[in-house]
N, C-alpha and C positions, 0 to 999 in steps of 0.2 A: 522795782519789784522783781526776785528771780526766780525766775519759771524754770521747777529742777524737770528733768525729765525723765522719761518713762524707761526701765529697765529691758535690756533686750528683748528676757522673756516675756514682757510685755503685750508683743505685738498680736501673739494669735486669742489671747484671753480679751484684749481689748477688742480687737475682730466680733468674737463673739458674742461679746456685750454688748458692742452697735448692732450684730443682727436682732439682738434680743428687742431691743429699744425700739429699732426702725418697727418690727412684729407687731410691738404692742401698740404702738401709735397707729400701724394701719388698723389693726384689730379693733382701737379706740376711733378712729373717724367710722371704721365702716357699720359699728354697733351706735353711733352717733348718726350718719345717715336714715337706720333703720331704726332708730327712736322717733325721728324727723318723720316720715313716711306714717306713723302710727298713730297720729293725730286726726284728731275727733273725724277730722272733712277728710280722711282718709277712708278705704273702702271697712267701714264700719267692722269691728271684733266683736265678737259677743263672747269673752273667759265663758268655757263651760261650766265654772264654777258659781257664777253668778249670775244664773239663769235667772232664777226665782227673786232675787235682789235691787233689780233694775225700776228704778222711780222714773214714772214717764208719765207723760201729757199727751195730749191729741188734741191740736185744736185746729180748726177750718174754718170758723167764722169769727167775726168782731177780732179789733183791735190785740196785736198781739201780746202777751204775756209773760213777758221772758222772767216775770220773777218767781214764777212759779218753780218752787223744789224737786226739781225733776233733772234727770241722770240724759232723759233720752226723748224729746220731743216729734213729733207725728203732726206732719204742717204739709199746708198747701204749698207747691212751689213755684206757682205763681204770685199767688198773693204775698209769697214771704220776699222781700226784699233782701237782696244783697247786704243792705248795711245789717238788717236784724240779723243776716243767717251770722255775719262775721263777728257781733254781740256773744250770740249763744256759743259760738266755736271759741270764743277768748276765755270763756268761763270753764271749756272744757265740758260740753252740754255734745250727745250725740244726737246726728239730726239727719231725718226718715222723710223724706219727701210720699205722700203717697199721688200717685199715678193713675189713673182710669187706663188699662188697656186692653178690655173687651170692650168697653163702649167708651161715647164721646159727648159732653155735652154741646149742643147748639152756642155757646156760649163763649166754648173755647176757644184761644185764640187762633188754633191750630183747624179749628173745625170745620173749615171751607178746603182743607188738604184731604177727608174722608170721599173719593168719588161714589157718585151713585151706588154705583155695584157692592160696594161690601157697608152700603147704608143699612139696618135693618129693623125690628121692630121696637115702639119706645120701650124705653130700659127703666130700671127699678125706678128712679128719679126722676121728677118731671124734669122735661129739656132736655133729658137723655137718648141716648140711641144704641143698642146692642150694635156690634159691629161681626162681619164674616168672618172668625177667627182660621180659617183655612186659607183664608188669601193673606200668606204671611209677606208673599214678596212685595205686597201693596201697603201692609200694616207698619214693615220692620222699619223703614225709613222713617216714617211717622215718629211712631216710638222711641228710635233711635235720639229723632232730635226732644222728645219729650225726655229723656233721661238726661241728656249731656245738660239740658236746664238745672234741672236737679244740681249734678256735677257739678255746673258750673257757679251756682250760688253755694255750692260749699257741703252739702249734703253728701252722708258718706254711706246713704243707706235707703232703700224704696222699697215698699209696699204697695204690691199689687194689687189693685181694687177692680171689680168687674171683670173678675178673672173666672164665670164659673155660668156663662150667659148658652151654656150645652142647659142646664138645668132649669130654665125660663122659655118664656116664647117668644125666641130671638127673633123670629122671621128668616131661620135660617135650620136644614136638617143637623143642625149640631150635633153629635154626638159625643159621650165622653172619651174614648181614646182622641178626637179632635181638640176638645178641648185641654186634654192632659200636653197631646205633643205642643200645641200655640204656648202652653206656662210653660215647660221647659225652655222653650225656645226663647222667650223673655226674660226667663231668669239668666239665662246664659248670656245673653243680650247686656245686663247690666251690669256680671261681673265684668264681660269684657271692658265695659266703659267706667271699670272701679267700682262700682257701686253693690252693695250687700244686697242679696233680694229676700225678700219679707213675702210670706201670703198673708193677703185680706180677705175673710170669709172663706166660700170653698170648703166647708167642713168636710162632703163627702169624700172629694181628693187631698186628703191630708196626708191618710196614708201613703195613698202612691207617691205625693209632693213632699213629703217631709225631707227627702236624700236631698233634695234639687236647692232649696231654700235655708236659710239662716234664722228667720225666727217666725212666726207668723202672729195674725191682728186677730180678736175674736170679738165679736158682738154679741152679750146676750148668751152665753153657753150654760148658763146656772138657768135662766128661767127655758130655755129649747130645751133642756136636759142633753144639749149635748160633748160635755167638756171631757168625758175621757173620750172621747175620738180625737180630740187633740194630743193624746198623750204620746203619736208616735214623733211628736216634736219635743215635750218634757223629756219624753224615756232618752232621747239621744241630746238631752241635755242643754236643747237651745231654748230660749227666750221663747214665751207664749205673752203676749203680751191681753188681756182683757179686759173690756169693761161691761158694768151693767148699768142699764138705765133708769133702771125700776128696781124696787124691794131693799133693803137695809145690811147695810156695807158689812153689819154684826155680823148679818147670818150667810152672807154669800160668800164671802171673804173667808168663813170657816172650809166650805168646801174646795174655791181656789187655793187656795194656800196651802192645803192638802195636796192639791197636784202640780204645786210650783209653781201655778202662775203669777203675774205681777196684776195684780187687779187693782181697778178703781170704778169711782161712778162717776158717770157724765151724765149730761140733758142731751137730749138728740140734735142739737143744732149744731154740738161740739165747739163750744163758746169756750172760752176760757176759764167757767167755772170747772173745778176738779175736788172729789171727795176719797183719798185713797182708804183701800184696806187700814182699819189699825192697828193691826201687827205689820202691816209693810213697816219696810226701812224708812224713816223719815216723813211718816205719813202726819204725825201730829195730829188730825181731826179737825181740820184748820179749814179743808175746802182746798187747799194747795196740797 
């Protein structure tokens, strides 16, 4: 075989070409990197464009469901096992750990790391306990290792629960700037450790919380009447995610879906059963 070769003028147009080549290879691995980095157990995206779009679950009790037609799952992260979270992340399924971190229950495993001092009065649930949300340097380690859980089963996204214990009779002078700066300071808490922070409940600080947080959880805002307080999360285009418990998906669904949010119905034990809107994306009427 003869290898003619390359003409004098050659050499600086070939020059060139290799810069060009070497460019776009790095330019290909490093948009190849950051495809890698984007994946589901990564710290959760929500496209501002598919706020309203998002099919999602919530379940905390009974045996898990992973076949349920849902974009975005809302799970215990204890109860949820490593091999399920790695199930739902292969299918490309986004997954919300949600968190207690105003209170704690008796039960958790974590629950003998609470000292006396920021123990406080019982909390919405039985076996619960409102905790001192101003003794953050006693709370943030705790928490801390409550989130890298999450993290470390694969979850790329947490939802603050018992986040709103200034509004209850904690057994503590709570008040609301106290409890505004404690949520901040936990939502920042989980992006540092990757994670998307979500509110649960907390209707009254939505407004102030909306800047701070990525989408927030609603219970019930069709029959409280209170779902435009939620809109200063719709209006800037993130994820509201709600469910109702009660009254018919026809008629509540008209009004969420007006205001973008991703609705459905659950039983309050948050079992596996689900009955989405029927005009959501994929809701079929099926109970999944």
């Amino acid at each position: 075989m003869r290898i003619r070769l390359p003409s004098p003028g050659f050499g600086r147009a070939s020059g060139r070409l290799l810069r060009s080549l070497v460019a776009l290879a790095l330019l290909t691995t490093a948009y190849g990197c950051r495809a890698e980095l984007a994946r589901p157990d990564a710290p959760t995206p929500w496209p501002a464009g598919e706020a309203r779009h998002w099919r999602w679950q919530w379940q905390l009790t009974g045996p898990l469901d992973s076949t349920i037609e849902a974009d975005v799952f809302l799970l215990d992260p204890v109860r949820t096992t490593s091999t399920e979270a790695a199930a739902l992340r292969a299918r490309d399924r986004r997954l919300v750990c949600q968190v207690g971190v105003g209170a704690y229950a008796r039960t958790d495993p974590d629950a003998d790391r609470y000292p006396a001092a920021v123990r406080g009065a019982a909390g919405r649930r039985p076996g619960t306990r409102w905790v001192d949300v101003r003794r953050w340097e006693v709370l943030a380690p705790i928490l801390a290792d409550r989130l890298r859980l999450c993290r470390g089963k694969g979850f790329g996204a947490v939802a603050l629960a018992d986040a709103d214990g200034y509004a209850h009779l904690s057994g503590f002078p709570l008040e609301f700037d106290d409890q505004l700066r404690f949520n901040r300071r936990v939502a920042a808490l989980a992006r540092s450790l990757d994670l998307s922070p979500g509110l649960l409940g907390n209707v009254p600080q939505v407004a102030a919380l909306a800047p701070d947080f990525d989408f927030a959880v609603n219970e019930e805002c069709v029959r409280l009447r209170e779902c435009a307080k939620l809109l200063p999360f719709a209006d800037a285009r993130k994820p509201v995610f709600h469910v109702e418990y009660a009254g018919d998906p026809d008629e509540f669904c008209v009004t969420t879906l007006g205001y973008g949010f991703a609705s459905i119905q659950k039983r309050r034990e948050l079992d596996a059963w689900r009955d989405a809107c029927p005009d959501a994306p994929g809701s079929g009427g099926t109970g999944r």
